[in-house]
Steps between C-alpha positions, in 0.01 A plus 500: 500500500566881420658808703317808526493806655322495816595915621693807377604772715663866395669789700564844357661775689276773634767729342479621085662724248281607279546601120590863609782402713630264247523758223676681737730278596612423115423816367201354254212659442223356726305443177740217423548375808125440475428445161822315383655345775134390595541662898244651715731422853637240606553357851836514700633349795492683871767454719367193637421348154798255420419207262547267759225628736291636197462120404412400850215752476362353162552147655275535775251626276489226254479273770220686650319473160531135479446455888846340498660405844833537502572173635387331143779666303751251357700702302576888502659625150567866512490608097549887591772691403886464496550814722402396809526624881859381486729423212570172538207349659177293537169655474311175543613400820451795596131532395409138611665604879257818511238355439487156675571294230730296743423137321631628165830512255575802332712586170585801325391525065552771244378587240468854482162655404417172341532282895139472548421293228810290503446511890110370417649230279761380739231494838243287245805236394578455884131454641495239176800342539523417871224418680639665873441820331177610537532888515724770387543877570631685200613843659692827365573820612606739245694867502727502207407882492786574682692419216409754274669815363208734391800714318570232322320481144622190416277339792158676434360191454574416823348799660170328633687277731305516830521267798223287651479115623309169344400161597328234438355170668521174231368191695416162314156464338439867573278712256631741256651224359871605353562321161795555236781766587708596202832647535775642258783659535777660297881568643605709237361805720637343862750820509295722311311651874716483779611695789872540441641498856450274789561130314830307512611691130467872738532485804320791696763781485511891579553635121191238362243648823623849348409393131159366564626135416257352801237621256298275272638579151506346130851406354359532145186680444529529097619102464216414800227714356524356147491161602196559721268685322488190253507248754319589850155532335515159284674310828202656704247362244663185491523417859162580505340336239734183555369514862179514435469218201712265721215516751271373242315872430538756286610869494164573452403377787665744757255638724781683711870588404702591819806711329787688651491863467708685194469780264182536437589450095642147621153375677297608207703342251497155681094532547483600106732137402232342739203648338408561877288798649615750752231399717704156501765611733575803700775753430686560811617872437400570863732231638797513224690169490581311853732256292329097597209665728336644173277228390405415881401865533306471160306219590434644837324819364368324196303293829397787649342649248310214345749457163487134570240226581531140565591290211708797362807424316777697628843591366814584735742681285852673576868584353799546609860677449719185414279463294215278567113464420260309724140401445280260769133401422247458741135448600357713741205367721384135643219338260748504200751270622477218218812251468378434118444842351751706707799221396581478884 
C-alpha cells in the first residue's frame, strides 16, 4: 500500500510586473533585478484573486487532471499561506464548500514555503494510517506579495514574491508514488522576518500604518545574514540528500528537482552541491517565488515540456522564513510502482 499523486492543478493571475517595473519600484537597476535577484516578472493577483478563491481555481484543476469527483474527497487540507481572505479564518472549508467536496473534513497547516512537502507527508501518513481515507486534496492559494516594501533594502530577497494557487489530488495506491519527506527546521530565525504590526505584540495602530510596520521586514539582517549564508545551502543539501537516501536511491539518481524560486546565485549553488545539470530542473525567473505553489508549478511546466518521463525520480524542494527546509521524493509515472525497490 502506497499514496501517490493522482493530479496537480496551478492558477496564475493573468496580471505581471515585469523586471522593468520592479527596478522601478526599488530603484535597482533592471540588470539586477534580472541577473541577481533572478526576475524576469512575476505574476500578481487581480482584484478577484484572493488566496481563498485562487486555491479553489487550482483545486478544480487537479481534480480535473486526475478525473476526481468531488464526492470521493475525504479530507481537504489547505497548506497555502497564513494571509488568507480573512484574518482569522479557514481556507479549507472554504475550498471543500466551492467545490462540492460536501463528504469531507477540512483543517488548516503551515508551514510556510516549506507546506507542500510537509503537507505531502501528512496526506500520505493519513491515507496509511486509516483506512476511511482514501483521498486527499492538498490546496493553497498564495499572495504574500502584498507584504512587501520594494523601498525596503533589507527585503530584496523578498522581491519575487508573486501570487498564484496549487493543488494536488493524493489518493491510495495512486501513481507518482510519494516516498520519504524530510523536514528541518531552526527557531533561532522565528523573529528574524516578520511583519511588525497586526499580531497580539502590535496591534494594528495609526502611527505603525504610517511607518510601514504592515510591511514584511527583517529584525536583524547582519545577525540573520551571517547565520544563513553558512547554513541555508548545507540544510538544502541535506534535506535533499537525506530525502532521497531514505527512499532507498541516491542523489544521483534525480531525474527532476522541483525547487522554489531564489536568487539566481542560490539555485546554482544548490545544483553545483548536487552535481546536477541545469537541464535537471527549471529556473522559474518568469514566475518568481509563489511561496508552497513553487514546486507544483515546477513540476507542472517541467510536464509540459517533456523534462520528465515515467519512472523519473523527482525531488520536491522548498524553505521557509522560520526557518525551515523541506525535501519529498517521488516517482513519477505507473509501471515503476515496486513495493521492494522504492522502500514503500
Amino acid at each position: 500500500m502506497h499514496a501517490g499523486i493522482s493530479g496537480i492543478g496551478v492558477y496564475i493571475p493573468d496580471n505581471f510586473w515585469d523586471s522593468q517595473k520592479i527596478a522601478e519600484l526599488s530603484d535597482l537597476p533592471k540588470w539586477v533585478v534580472e541577473e541577481k535577484l533572478g526576475i524576469k516578472r512575476k505574476p500578481m493577483p487581480g482584484p478577484d484573486d484572493h488566496t481563498g478563491s485562487m486555491g479553489v481555481k487550482a483545486a478544480v484543476q487537479a481534480m480535473k487532471m486526475a478525473k476526481c469527483d468531488a464526492s470521493e474527497i475525504d479530507v481537504v487540507i489547505w497548506n497555502g499561506s497564513q494571509h488568507k481572505d480573512y484574518p482569522i479564518w479557514l481556507a479549507g472549508t472554504y475550498v471543500a464548500e466551492k467545490i462540492g467536496a460536501n463528504r469531507a473534513w477540512s483543517f488548516d497547516m503551515e508551514a510556510e514555503c516549506g507546506s507542500m512537502m510537509v503537507g505531502m507527508k501528512v496526506a500520505k501518513s493519513l491515507i496509511l494510517s486509516d483506512q476511511k481515507i482514501n483521498t486527499v486534496l492538498l490546496v493553497s492559494g498564495y499572495r504574500n506579495c502584498d507584504f512587501v516594501n520594494y523601498k525596503n533594502p533589507k527585503t530584496r530577497f523578498m522581491y519575487d514574491l508573486g501570487s498564484g494557487g496549487a493543488a494536488m489530488i493524493i489518493k491510495r495506491n495512486a501513481p507518482n508514488v510519494i516516498l520519504e519527506t524530510v523536514t528541518m527546521t531552526d527557531g533561532s530565525f522565528s523573529e528574524d522576518v516578520v511583519v511588525p504590526m497586526g499580531g497580539t505584540k502590535e496591534p494594528v495602530n495609526c502611527d505603525g500604518i504610517a511607518n510601514g510596520r504592515g510591511y514584511l521586514d527583517v529584525v536583524n539582517p547582519d545577525s540573520m545574514k551571517e547565520k544563513l549564508d553558512t547554513l541555508s545551502m548545507e540544510n538544502f543539501e541535506k534535506a535533499i540528500r537525506m530525502s532521497v537516501e531514505q527512499s532507498g536511491y541516491a542523489v544521483d539518481d534525480i531525474d527532476y528537482l522541483a525547487i522554489l524560486h531564489m536568487k539566481r546565485s542560490a539555485h546554482e549553488e544548490v545544483l553545483k552541491r548536487l552535481n546536477l545539470s541545469g537541464d535537471k530542473t527549471i529556473y522559474l525567473e518568469n514566475y518568481g517565488h509563489i511561496g508552497q505553489n513553487d514546486q507544483i508549478l515546477s513540476l507542472s511546466l517541467a510536464l509540459e515540456n517533456g523534462k520528465i518521463k515515467n519512472g523519473d525520480l523527482v525531488v520536491f524542494v522548498g524553505a521557509g522564513i522560520g526557518y525551515i527546509w523541506s525535501a519529498t521524493t517521488l516517482i513519477w509515472g505507473k509501471e515503476i510502482v515496486n513495493a521492494e525497490s522504492t522502500n514503500i
